[in-house]
NUKOL-199080 format. One record per residue (C-alpha): residue number from 0; residue in one letter; x negated, y, z. Coordinates in steps of 0.5 Angstrom, whole numbers. Each point is the difference from the previous one (the first is absolute). Example, Ala and Ser with C-alpha at 12.3 -4.5 7.8 and 13.67 -1.06 7.14 Angstrom:
2
+-----+---+-------+-------+-------+
|   k | r |    c1 |    c2 |    c3 |
+-----+---+-------+-------+-------+
|   0 | A |   -25 |    -9 |    16 |
|   1 | S |    -2 |     7 |    -2 |
+-----+---+-------+-------+-------+
% end
This chain:
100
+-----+---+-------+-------+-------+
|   k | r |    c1 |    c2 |    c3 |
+-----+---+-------+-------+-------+
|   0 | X |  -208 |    90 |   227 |
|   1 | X |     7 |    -4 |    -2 |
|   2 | X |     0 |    -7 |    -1 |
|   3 | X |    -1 |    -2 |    -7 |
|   4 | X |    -3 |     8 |    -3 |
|   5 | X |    -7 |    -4 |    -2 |
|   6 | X |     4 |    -4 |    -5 |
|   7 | X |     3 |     7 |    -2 |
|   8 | X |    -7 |     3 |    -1 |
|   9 | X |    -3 |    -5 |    -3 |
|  10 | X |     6 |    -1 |    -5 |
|  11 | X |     0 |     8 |    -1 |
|  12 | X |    -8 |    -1 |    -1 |
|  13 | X |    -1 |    -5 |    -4 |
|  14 | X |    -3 |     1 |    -6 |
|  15 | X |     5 |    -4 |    -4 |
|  16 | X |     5 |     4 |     4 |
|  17 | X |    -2 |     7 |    -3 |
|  18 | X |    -3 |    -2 |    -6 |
|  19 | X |     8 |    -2 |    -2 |
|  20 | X |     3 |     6 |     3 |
|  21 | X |    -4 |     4 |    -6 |
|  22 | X |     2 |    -5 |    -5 |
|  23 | X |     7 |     1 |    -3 |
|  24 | X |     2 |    -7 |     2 |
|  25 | X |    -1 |    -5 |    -7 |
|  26 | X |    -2 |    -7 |     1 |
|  27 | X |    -7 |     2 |    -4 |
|  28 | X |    -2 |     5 |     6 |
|  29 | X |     2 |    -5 |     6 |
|  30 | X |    -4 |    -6 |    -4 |
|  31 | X |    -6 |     4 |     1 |
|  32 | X |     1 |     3 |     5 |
|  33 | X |    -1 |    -8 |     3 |
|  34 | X |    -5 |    -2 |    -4 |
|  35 | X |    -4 |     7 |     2 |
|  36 | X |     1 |    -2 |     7 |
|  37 | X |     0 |    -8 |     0 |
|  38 | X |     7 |    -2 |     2 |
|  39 | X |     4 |    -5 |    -5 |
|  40 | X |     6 |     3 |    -1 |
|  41 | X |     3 |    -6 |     4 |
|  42 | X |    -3 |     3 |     7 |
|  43 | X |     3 |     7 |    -2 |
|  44 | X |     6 |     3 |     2 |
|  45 | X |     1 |     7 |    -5 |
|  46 | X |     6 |     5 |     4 |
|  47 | X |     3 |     5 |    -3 |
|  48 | X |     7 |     5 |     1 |
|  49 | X |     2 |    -1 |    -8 |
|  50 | X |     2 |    -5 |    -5 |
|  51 | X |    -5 |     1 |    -5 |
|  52 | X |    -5 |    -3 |     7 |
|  53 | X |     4 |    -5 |     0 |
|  54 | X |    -1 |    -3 |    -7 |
|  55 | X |    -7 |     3 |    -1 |
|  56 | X |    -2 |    -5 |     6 |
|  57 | X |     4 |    -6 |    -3 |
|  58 | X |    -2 |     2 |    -7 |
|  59 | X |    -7 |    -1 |     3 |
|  60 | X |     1 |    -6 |     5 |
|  61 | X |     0 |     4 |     6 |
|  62 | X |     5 |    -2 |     6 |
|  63 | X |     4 |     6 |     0 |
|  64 | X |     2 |     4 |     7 |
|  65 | X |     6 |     7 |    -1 |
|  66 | X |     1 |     5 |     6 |
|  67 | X |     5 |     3 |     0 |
|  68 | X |    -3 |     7 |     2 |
|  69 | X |    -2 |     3 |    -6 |
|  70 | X |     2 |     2 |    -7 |
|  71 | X |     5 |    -5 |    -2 |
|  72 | X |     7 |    -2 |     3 |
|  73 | X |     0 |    -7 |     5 |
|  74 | X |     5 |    -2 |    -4 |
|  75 | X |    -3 |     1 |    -7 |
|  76 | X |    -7 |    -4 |     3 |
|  77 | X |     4 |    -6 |     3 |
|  78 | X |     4 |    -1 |    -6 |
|  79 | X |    -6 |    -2 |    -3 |
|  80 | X |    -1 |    -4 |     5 |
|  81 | X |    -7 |     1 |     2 |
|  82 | X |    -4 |    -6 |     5 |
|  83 | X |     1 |     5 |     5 |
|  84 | X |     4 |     6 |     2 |
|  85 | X |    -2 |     5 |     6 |
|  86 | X |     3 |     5 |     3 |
|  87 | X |    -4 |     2 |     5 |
|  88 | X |    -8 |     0 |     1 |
|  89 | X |     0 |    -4 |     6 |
|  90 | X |     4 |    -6 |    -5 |
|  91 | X |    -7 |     0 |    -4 |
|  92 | X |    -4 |    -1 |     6 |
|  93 | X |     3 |    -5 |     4 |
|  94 | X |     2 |    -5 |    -7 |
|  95 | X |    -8 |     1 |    -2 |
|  96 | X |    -2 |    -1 |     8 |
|  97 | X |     5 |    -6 |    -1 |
|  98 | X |    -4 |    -3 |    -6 |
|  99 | X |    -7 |     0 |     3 |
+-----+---+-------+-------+-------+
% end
């Protein structure tokens, strides 16, 4: 097991994780994706691969993580200006690990 993959499977398991991944992104679905799961939008972190991902997560108060590996272009996502930008899953997990 590589250092750092149960962070990753808790991530990719998380109920708040999937229930975003069927939402189409809108502030509406991310607020209550956190109340159904408890979590203050102040303790969630809404990663996405579009800019319409990073406004749903502002819009909703939500600290808001761009990877870069997905639908839109690194530069159009760090030209809004995201908290975070990751390039690589390996970034997700050691910035998330650092935080604990």
């Amino acid at each position: 097991m590589r250092a750092g993959s149960s962070v990753t499977a808790t991530l990719r398991d998380s109920p708040i994780s999937n229930a975003a991944r069927r939402s189409s992104a809108r502030p509406p679905k991310f607020r209550r994706v956190l109340r159904r799961a408890g979590v203050p939008a102040a303790d969630a972190v809404a990663f996405g691969d579009e800019v319409r991902d990073i406004e749903a997560a502002r819009a909703a108060g939500i600290t808001c993580a761009a990877v870069t590996w997905g639908y839109a272009a690194p530069e159009a996502l760090r030209a809004h200006a995201p908290d975070f930008v990751f390039d690589r899953m390996e970034e997700v997990v050691r910035e998330l690990t650092r935080a604990r």
